[in-house]
N, C-alpha and C positions, 0 to 999 in steps of 0.2 A: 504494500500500500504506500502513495506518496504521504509524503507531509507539507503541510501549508508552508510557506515562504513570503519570507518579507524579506528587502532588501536595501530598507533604510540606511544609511549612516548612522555608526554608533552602536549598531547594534549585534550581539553576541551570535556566532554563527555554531549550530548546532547539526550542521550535518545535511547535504543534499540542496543548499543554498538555503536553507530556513535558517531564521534567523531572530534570535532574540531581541526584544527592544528596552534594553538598559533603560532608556528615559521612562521610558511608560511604569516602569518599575514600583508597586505599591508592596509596602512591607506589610506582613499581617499581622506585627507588634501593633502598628497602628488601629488595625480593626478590632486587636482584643482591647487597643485602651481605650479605643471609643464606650467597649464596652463596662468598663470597671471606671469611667465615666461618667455614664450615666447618660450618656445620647444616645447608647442602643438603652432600653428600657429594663431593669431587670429588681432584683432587690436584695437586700444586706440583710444577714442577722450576725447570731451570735456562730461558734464553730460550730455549732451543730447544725444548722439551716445550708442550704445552699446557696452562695451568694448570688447567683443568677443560676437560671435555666433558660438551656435555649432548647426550643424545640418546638412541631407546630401544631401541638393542642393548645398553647394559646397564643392567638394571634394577639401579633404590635409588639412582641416581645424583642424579637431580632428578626433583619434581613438575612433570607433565605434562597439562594437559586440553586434548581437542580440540572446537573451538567449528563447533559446524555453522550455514550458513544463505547461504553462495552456492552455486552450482550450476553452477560450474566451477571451475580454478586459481583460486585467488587469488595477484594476481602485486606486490599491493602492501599495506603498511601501514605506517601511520605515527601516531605519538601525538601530541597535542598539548603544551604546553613543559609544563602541569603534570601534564602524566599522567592528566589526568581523563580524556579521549576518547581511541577507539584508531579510526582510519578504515581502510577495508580495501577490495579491489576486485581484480576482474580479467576471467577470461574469461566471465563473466557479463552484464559491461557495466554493472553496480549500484553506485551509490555509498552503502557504508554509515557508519554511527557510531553505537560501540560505547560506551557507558560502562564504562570497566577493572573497577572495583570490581565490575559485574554478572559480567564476564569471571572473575573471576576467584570470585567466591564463589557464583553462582548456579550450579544442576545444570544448566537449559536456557537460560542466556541469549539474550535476543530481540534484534534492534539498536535503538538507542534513535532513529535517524532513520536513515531511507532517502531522497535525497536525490529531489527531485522529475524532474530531468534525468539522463540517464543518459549514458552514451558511446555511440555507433554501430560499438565496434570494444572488443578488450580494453584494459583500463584499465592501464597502466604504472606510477603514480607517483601519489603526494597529495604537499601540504604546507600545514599551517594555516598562517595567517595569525600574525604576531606577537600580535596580543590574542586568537588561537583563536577569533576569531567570524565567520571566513571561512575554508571551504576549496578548495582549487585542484587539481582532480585531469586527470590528460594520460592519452594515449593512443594505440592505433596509426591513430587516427582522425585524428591530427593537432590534436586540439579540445583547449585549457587552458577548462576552467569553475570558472567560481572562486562558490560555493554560499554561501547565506547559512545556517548551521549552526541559527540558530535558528528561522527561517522555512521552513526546505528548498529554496527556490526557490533560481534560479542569478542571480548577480549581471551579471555578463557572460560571454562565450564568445568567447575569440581561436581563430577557425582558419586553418590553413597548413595545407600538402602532407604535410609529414613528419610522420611517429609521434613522438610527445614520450616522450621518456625518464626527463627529472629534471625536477623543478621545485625552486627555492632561493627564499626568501624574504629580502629585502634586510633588513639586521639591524638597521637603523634606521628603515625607512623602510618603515611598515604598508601604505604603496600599490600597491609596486613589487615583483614576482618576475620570473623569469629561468626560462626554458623553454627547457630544448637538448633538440635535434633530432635524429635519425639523420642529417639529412643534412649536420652539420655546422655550424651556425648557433643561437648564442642566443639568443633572442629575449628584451629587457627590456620588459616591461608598466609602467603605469603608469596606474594606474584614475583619474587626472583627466584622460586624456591617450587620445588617438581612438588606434586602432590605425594610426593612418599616421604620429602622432609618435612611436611605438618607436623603440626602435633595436635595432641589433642586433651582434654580434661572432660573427665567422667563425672557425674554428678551423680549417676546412679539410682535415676527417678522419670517419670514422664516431663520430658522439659518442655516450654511454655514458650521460654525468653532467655536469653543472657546479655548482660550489659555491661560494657566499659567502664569504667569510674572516669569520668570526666577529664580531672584532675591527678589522677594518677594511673597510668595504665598497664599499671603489674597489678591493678585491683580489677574485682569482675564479680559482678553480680548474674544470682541465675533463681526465676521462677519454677519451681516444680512441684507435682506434687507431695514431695517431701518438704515444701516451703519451700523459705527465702535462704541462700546462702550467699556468703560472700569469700570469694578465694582471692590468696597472692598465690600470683602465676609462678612466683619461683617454687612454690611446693602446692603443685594441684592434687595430690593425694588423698589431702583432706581439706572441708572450706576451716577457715579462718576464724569466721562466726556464724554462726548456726543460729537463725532467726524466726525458728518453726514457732518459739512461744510465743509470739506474735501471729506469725501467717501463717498455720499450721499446711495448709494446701495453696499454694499458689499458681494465677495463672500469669499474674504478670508483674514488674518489678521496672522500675523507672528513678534514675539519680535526680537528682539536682545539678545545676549547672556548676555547683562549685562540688559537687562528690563529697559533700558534709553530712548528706540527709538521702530518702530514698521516699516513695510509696510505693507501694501494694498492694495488689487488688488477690481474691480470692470467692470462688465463687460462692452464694448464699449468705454473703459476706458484705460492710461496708469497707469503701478505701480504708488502709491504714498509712499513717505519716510515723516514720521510723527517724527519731535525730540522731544520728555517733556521735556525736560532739557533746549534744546535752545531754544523752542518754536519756529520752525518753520515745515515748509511743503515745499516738492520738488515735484514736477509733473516730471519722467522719461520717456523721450520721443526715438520714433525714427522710422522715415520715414514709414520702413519696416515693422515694429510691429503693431501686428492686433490680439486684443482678443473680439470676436463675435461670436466666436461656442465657445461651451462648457464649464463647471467651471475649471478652473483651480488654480493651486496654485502659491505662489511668496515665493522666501525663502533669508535669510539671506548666503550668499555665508559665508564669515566675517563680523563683524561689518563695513566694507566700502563698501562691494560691495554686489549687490542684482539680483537676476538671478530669471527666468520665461519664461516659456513656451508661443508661439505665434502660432496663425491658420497655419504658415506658415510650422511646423512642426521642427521648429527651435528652441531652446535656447537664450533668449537675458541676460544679461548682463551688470548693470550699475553698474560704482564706484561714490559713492555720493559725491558729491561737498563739499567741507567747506564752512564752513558758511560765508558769506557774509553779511550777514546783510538785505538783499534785500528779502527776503522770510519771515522773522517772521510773527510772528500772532498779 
């Protein structure tokens, strides 16, 4: 399939003469602080409340548009660091990328590249690359292909057994991601490096997720259902800190921007806010909220505030409390 093309000056060229528009460039830092604003409409309480909900059993709450162009679930997306590309995929098997600013201002946006390999099974999971000029999408194929975003072609292709769930991007080190697997095992790439010099860490549970530490990256966090663990990679044998009395089963786990703090998600369960620093744990409640279908994820809005999806087809929304003293471990 082709992809759209533009050939303004100025603008980032992604492969096949299409072509990014730098200028047009709208960050969606801006659309969330419209929201905690208070010009999208939403409302505050205490940590137990959700400080907004977005979703559209009630109308005037937030703007909403839906972007047509796979042809089944879409079971993944993810942006790149500066918010220019938005990648998307699922039971379709298509790898797309979306320029935001199209997303977001055009009535029929097209994708700006369709990626020339696809998956053999639905697609889980992306994650650019640190300079965004590579991306890495997994699947229940078992297959991490990691796509040259400006050429469309595939760079390489690690496949295993297992359906890939997450893939992380090592935060210093533009070569090297980490693909965990359902059946327990992360798999660390390393594009100078044949797939027999990987390595790997066992976690020894249905895995979910694993994740970089932001801030340090011989640290790694992994959702399973054994919980939350946390390893340094110089001795992946055992984790480091074992965070099941908290998330006894988890399906997903998310840092902070500074690798101080974590949450949590687990299902029939509220988000949980984990601090290392202050040693303590929040339980994020609220009347409405209900996660019993399906995996979903929880993410960092900012370092205060923490947002997830609920059965209700909603968006919830906490700003985490200070520490009081009353919560430690």
């Amino acid at each position: 399939m082709e992809s759209t093309a533009n050939s303004n000056d100025g603008n980032l060229d992604v492969g096949d003469g299409t072509k990014i528009d730098t200028r047009r460039r709208r960050n969606v830092g801006g659309f969330v602080e419209d929201v905690r604003l208070g010009t999208i409409r939403g409302h505050l309480g205490d940590f137990h409340n959700d400080v907004f909900r977005v979703g559209g059993k009630k109308s005037g709450i937030v703007y909403q548009k839906d972007i047509l162009g796979h042809t089944g679930c879409v079971n993944a997306v993810e942006f790149n660091k500066s918010e220019v590309l938005l990648a998307s995929g699922g039971d379709d098997m298509r790898v797309f990328v979306w320029r935001v600013a199209d997303l977001m201002l055009e009535e029929t946006p097209k994708p700006a590249v369709i990626m020339e390999r696809g998956h053999h099974s639905n697609i889980f999971c992306y994650q650019f690359s640190l300079d965004g000029c590579e991306l890495f999408s997994g699947g229940n194929d078992g297959m991490v292909i990691c796509h040259n975003v400006e050429t469309q072609k595939p760079l390489c292709v690690y496949e295993e057994r297992h359906p890939v769930y997450s893939i992380s991007a090592n935060p210093i080190d533009v070569n090297v991601v980490a693909a965990s697997r359902e059946s327990g095992v992360v798999s660390f790439y390393d594009r100078r490096e044949t797939k027999e010099d990987s390595f790997c860490l066992s976690d020894k549970g249905q895995l979910f997720r694993g994740q970089y530490n932001p801030a340090n990256a011989l640290l790694f966090a992994t959702a399973s259902n054994r919980g939350v663990r946390l390893y340094d990679l110089r001795n992946r044998n055992k984790p480091l800190l074992d965070l099941k009395t908290f998330v006894s089963e988890a399906i997903y786990v998310e840092w902070n921007s500074t690798g101080t703090a974590l949450t949590a998600l687990q299902s029939h369960s509220n988000p949980t806010y984990i601090d290392l620093t202050e040693r303590r744990q929040v339980e994020l409640k609220d009347s409405q909220y209900s996660n019993v279908h399906t995996i979903k994820s929880v993410n960092f809005m900012d370092d205060s505030t923490i947002m997830t999806g609920s059965d209700d087809f909603n968006i919830y929304a906490w700003r985490i409390p200070d520490n009081d003293d009353n919560n430690g471990w």
